[in-house]
C-alpha positions as a printed NumPy array, in Angstrom:
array([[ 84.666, 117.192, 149.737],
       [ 87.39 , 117.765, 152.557],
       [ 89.424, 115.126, 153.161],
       [ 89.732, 113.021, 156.243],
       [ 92.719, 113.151, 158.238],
       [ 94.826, 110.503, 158.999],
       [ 94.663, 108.874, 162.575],
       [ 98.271, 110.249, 163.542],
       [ 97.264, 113.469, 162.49 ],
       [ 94.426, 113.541, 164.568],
       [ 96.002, 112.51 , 167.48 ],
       [ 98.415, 115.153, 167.216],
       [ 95.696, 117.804, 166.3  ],
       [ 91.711, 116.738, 167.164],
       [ 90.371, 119.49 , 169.911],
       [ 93.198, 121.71 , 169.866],
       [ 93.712, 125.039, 168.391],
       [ 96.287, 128.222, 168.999],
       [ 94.616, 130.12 , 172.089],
       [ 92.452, 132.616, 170.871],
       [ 93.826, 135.496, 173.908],
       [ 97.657, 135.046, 173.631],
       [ 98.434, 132.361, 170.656],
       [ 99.83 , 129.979, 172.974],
       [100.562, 127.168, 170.473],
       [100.107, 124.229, 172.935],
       [ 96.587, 123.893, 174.896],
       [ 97.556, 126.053, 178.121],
       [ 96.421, 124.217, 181.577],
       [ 93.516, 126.102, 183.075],
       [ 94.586, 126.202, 186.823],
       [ 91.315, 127.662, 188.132],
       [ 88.344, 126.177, 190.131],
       [ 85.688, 129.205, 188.826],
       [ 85.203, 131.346, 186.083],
       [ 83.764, 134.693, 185.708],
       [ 80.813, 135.816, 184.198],
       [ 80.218, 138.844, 182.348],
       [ 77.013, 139.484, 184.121],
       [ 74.215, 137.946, 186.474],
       [ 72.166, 136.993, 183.088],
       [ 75.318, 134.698, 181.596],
       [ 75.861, 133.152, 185.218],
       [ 71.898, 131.901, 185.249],
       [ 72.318, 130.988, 181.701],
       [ 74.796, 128.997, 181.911],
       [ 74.048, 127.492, 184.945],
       [ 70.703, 126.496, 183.297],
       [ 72.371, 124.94 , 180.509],
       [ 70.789, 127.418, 178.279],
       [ 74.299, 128.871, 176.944],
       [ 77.36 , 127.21 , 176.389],
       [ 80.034, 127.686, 178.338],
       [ 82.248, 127.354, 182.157],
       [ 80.785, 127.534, 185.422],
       [ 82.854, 125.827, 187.824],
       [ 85.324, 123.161, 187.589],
       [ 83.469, 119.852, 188.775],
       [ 80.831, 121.051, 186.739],
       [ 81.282, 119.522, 182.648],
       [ 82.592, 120.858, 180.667],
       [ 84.947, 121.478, 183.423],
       [ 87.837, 123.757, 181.936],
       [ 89.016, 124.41 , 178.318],
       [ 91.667, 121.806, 178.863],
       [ 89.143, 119.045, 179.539],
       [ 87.245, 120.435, 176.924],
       [ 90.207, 119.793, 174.2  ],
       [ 91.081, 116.202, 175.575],
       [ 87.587, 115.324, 175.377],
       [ 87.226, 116.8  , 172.138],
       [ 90.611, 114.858, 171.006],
       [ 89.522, 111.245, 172.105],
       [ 85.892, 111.368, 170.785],
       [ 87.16 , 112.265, 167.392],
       [ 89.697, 109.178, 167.38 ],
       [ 87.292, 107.113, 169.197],
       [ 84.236, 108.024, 166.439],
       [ 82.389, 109.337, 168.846],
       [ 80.498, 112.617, 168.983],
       [ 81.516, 113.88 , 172.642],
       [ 83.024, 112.816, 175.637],
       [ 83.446, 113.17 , 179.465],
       [ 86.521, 112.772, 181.123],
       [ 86.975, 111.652, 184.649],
       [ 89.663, 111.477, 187.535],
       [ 89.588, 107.662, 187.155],
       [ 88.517, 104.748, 184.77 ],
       [ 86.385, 103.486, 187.568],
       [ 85.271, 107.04 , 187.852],
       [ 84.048, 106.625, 184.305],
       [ 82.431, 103.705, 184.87 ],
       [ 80.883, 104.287, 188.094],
       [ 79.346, 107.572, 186.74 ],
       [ 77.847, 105.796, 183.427],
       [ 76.119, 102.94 , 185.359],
       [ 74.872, 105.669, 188.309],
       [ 73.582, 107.893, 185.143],
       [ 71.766, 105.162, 182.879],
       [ 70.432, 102.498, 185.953],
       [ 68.59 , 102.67 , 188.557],
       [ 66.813, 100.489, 191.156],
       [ 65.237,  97.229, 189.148],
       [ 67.264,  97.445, 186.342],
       [ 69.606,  94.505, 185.21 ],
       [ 73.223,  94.573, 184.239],
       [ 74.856,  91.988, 181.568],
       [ 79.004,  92.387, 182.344],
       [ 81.774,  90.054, 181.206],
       [ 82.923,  87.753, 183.609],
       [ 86.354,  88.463, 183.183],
       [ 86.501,  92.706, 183.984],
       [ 89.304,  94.226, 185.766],
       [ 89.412,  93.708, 189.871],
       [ 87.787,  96.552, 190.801],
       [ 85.282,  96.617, 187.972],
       [ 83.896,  93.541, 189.258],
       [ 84.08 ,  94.455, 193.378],
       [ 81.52 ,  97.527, 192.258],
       [ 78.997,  95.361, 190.113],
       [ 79.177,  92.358, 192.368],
       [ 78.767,  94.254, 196.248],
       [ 77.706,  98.034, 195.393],
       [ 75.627,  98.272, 192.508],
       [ 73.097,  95.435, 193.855],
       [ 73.241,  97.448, 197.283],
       [ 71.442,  99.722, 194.934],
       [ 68.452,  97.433, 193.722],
       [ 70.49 ,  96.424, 190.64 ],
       [ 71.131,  93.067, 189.787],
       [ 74.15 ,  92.203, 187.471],
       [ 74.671,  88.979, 185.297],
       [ 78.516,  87.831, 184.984],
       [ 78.661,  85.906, 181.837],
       [ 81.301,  84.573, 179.176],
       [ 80.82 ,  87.225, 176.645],
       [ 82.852,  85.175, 174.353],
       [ 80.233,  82.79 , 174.244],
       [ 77.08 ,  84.612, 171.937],
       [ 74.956,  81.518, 172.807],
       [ 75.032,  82.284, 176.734],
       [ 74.865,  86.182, 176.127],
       [ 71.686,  85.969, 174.078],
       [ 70.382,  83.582, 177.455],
       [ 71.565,  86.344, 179.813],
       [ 69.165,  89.156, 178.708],
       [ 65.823,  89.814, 180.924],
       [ 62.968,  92.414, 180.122],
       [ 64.644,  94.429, 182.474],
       [ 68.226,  94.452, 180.822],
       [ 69.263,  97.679, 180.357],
       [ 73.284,  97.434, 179.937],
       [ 75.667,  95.15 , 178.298],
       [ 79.407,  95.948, 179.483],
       [ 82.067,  94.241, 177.771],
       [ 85.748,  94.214, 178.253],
       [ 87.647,  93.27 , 175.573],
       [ 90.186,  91.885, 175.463],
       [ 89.436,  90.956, 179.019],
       [ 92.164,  91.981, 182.119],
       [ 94.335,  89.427, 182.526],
       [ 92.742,  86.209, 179.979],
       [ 93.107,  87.98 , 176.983],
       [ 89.444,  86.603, 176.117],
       [ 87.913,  88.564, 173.426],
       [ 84.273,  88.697, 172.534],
       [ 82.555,  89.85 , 169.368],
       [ 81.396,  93.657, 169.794],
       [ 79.801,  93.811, 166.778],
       [ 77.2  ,  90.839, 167.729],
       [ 76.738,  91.896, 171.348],
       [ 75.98 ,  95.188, 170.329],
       [ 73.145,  94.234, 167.93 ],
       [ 71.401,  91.591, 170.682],
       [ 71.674,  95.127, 173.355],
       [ 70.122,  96.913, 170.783],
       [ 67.183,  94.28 , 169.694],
       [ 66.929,  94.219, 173.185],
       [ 66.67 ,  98.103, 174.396],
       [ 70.211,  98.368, 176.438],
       [ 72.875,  99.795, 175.959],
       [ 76.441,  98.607, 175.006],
       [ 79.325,  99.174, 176.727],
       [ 83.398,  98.847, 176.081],
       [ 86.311,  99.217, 178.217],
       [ 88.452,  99.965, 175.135],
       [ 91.505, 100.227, 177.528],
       [ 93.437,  97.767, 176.371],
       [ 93.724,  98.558, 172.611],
       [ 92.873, 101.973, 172.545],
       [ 90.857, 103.447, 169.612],
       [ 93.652, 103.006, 167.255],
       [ 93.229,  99.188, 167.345],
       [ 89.889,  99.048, 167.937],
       [ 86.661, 101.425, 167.769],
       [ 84.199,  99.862, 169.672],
       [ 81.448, 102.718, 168.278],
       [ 82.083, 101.472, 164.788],
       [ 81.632,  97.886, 165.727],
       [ 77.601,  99.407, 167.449],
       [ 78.474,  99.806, 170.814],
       [ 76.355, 102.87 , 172.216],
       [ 79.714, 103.928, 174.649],
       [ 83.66 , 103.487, 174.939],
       [ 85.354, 104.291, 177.937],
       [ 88.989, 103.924, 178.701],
       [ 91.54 , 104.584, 181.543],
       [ 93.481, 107.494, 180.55 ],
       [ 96.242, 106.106, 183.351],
       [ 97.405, 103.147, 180.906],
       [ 98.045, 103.754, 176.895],
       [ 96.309, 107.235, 176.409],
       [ 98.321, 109.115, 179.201],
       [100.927, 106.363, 178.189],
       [103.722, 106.841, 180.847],
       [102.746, 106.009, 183.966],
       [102.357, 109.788, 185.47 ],
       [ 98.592, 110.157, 186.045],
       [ 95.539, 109.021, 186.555],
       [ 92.261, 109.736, 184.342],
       [ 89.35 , 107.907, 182.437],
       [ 87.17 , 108.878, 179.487],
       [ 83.664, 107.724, 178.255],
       [ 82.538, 108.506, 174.791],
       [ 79.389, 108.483, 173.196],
       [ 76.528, 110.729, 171.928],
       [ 75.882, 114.07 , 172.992],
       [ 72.487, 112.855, 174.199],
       [ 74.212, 110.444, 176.788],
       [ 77.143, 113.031, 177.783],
       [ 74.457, 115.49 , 178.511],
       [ 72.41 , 112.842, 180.969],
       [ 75.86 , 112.358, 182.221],
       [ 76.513, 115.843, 183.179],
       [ 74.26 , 115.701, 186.298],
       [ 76.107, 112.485, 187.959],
       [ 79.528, 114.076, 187.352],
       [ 78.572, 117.318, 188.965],
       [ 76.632, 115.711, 192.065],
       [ 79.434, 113.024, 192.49 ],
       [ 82.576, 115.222, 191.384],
       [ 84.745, 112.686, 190.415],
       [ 86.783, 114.441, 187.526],
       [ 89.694, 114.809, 186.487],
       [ 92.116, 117.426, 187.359],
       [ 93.567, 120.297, 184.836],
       [ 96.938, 119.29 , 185.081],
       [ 96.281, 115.493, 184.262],
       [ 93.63 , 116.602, 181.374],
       [ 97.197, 118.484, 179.824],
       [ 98.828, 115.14 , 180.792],
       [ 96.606, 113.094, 178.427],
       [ 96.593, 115.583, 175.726],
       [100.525, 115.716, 175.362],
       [100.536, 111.498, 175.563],
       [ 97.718, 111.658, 172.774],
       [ 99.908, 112.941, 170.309],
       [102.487, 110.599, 170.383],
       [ 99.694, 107.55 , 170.676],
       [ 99.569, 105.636, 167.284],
       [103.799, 106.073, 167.578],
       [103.562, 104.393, 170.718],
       [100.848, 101.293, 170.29 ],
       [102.449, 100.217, 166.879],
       [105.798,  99.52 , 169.184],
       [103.626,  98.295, 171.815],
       [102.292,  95.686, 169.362],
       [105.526,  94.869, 167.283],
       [107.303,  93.606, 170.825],
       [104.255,  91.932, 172.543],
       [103.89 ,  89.851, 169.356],
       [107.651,  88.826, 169.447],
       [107.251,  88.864, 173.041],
       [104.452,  85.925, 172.647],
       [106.505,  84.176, 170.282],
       [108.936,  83.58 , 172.454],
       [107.205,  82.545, 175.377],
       [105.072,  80.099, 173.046],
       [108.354,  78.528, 172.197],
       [109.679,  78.294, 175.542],
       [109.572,  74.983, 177.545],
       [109.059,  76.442, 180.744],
       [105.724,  78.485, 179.486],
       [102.271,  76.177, 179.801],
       [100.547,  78.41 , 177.215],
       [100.244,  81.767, 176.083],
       [ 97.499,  84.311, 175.514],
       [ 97.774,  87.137, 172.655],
       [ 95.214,  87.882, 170.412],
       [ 97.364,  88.628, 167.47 ],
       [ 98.373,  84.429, 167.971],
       [ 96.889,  82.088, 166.071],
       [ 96.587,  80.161, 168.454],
       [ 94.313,  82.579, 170.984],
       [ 91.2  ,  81.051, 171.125],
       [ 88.956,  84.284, 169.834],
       [ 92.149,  84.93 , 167.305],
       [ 89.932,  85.101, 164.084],
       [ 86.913,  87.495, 166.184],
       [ 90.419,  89.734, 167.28 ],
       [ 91.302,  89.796, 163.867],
       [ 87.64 ,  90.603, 162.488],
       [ 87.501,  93.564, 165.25 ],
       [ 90.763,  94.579, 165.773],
       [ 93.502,  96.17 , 163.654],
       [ 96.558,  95.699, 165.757],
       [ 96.712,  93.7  , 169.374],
       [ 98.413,  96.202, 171.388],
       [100.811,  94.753, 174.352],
       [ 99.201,  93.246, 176.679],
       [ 99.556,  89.563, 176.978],
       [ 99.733,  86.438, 179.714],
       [101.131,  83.537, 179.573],
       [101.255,  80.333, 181.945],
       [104.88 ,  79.183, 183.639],
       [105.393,  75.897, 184.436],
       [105.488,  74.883, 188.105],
       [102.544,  77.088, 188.93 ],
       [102.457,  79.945, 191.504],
       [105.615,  79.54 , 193.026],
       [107.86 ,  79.624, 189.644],
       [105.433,  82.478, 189.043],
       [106.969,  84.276, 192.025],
       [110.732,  83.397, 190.901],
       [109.927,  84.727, 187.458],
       [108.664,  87.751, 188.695],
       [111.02 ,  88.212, 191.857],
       [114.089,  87.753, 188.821],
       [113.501,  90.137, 186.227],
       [115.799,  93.138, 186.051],
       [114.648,  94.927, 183.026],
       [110.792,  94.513, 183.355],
       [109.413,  96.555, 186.394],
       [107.068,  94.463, 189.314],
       [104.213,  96.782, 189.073],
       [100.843,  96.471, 188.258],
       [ 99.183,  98.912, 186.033],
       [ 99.636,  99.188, 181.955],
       [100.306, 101.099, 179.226],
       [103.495, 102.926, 180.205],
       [106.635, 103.046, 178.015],
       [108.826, 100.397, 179.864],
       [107.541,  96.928, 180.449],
       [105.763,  96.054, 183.377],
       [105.123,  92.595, 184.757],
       [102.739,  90.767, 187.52 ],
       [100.662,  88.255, 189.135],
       [ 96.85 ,  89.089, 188.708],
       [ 95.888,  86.428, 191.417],
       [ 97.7  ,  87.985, 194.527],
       [ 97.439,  91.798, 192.984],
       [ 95.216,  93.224, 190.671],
       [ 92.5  ,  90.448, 190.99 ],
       [ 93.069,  89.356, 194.673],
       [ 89.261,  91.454, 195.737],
       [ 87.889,  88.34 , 193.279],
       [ 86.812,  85.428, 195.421],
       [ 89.243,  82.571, 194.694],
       [ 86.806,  80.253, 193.591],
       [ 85.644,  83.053, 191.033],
       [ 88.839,  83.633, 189.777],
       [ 89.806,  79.463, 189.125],
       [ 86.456,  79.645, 187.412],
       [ 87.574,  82.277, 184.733],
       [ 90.82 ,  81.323, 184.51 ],
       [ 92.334,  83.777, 186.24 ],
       [ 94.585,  81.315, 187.591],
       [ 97.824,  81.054, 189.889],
       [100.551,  80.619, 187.175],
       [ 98.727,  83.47 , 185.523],
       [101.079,  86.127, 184.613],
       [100.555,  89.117, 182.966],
       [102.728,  91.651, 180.862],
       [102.145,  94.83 , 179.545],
       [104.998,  94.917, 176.677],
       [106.726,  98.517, 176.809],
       [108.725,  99.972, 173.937],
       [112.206,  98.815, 174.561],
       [113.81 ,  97.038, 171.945],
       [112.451,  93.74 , 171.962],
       [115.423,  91.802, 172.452],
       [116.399,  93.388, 175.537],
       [112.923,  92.489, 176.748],
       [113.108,  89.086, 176.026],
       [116.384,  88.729, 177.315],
       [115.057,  89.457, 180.462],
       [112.608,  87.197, 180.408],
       [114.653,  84.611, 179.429],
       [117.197,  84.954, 182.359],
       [113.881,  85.309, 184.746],
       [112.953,  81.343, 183.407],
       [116.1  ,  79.768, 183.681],
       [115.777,  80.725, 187.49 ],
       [112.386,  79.121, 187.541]])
């Protein structure tokens, strides 16, 4: 029997090959919005999904370049093929457009990115859809949430910016008892510290603009699943044309290969990182799944085989010593976002989360002294250096 490759092999080499017309060894960016057909017969063959092959750009599989990163991710993610997108929320947007409709109900966490939450809470029930917002960490009020009409369970875990994690595995077997599919926003660990698809869940999407593209140059997303689902899919993306362009597909590829390099850093520092907050006198608490004291530690540790660098933490003094932190840092960049090389720092309530009604927000946790990092791959001490001449100003 062949043997499996490693998963830093396969990020170097999954969906990629030497091009078959010139031997270019790296996948070349296909820089075209058409491609030619050898005759009428291919054109209406392929254009009736009866033969393999490209048609237009918007139009999956898009170009050979989108072809290989979507090749590339599903094979790391477990998956057996994928879509890529011009966005995460692309992604997302296209898989809830493609699997509900008018009637249909919508379990999410209650803790999802900003704009995750602006499009289930004032476009999707514009649509006929209603949508649940419920502490997936909680089993006992997930297994309340689900309806006869239920027909999607979307997790995000670890949740943007509480760090909350929830149990994949479980949820995914109540969506399934239950005829709806699962859903992950794997973006914060990636499929090298967690494979959602493993764990049951029917999909995994990710934003390709944090820890796949991995330094802050583009923006992309990617949902993988079965073939079944990316071919239901294929519709949606083609009538709503919100893919992702050539150049950012070659983007992702090159950041892919360097990916389990770059989250093993990631993780090293935000666990030192955490450390030293949790020790500091200025810092209220501290969320990282890889502490023991995280609340969902032992379900991260179950699910999870690293816990990647993101992580928030709690300053004493509340929103305004939030502000001085932030407004003194030198070596950690203001900027929202994740996932790039250098370390980037914020405040959720006044950025990233500001579309979430206040009220919401204090309800979840996503409070004012809230402040989240996404740990970059400097050398640790120079990170926390910073940090600690940010607190003494606080």
């Amino acid at each position: 029997m062949e043997r499996e490759m490693k998963f830093g092999t396969r990020c170097v080499h999954s969906g990629e090959m030497p091009d078959p017309v010139y031997g270019a060894h790296t996948t070349p960016i296909f820089q075209t919005s058409t491609f030619v057909f050898e005759n009428t017969k291919q054109g209406a063959a392929r254009f009736a999904g009866e033969e393999a092959g490209y048609v237009y750009t918007r139009i999956p599989p898009n170009t050979p370049t989108h072809a290989a990163l979507a090749e590339k991710v599903a094979d790391l993610e477990g998956g057996e093929a994928g879509q890529t997108f011009a966005s995460g929320m692309a992604a997302i947007t296209a898989l809830v457009l493609t699997h509900l409709k008018q009637g249909d109900h919508l379990i999410s966490t209650d803790v999802v990115y900003g704009c995750t939450y602006s499009l289930f809470l004032t476009v999707l029930p514009r649509l006929g859809i209603e949508v649940s917002f419920i502490d997936t960490s909680d089993l006992d009020k997930v297994r309340a949430a689900f309806k006869e009409n239920t027909k999607m369970v979307f997790l995000e875990t670890p949740a943007n910016p509480t760090m909350t994690v929830c149990d994949i595995g479980e949820i995914a077997c109540m969506a399934r008892e239950h005829g709806a599919l699962c859903v992950v926003d794997n973006t914060f660990s990636t499929p090298y510290f967690q494979k959602p698809l493993e764990l049951g869940a029917d999909l995994s999407l990710s934003s390709c603009t944090k820890y796949i593209g991995g330094h802050a140059d583009l923006l992309g997303g990617i949902v993988v699943g079965s073939r079944d689902f990316m071919r239901s899919l294929s519709p949606v993306v083609g009538y709503t044309g919100g893919i992702m362009g050539p150049h950012e597909a070659w983007l992702c590829i090159r950041g892919l290969k360097t990916l389990h390099l770059r989250m093993e850093k990631h993780a090293e520092n935000a666990l030192k990182v955490a450390e030293f907050l949790e020790s500091h006198p200025g810092v209220e608490w501290v969320r990282y799944p890889g502490l023991p004291s995280h609340p969902q530690h032992l379900i991260a540790k179950k699910q999870m085989s690293g816990y990647s660098g993101m992580l928030s933490f709690g300053v004493r003094g509340g929103l305004e010593a939030g502000r001085r932190l932030m407004d003194s840092v030198r070596l950690c960049s203001l900027a929202v976002s994740l996932g790039a090389t250098d370390t980037l720092i914020q405040h959720p309530a006044s950025m990233t989360h500001a579309c979430v009604p206040c009220e919401i927000r204090k309800s979840v946790c996503i409070t004012d002294e809230l402040v989240r990092i996404s740990v970059g791959i400097e050398e640790p001490e120079d990170i926390i250096a910073d940090l600690e001449q940010a607190l003494e100003k606080i």
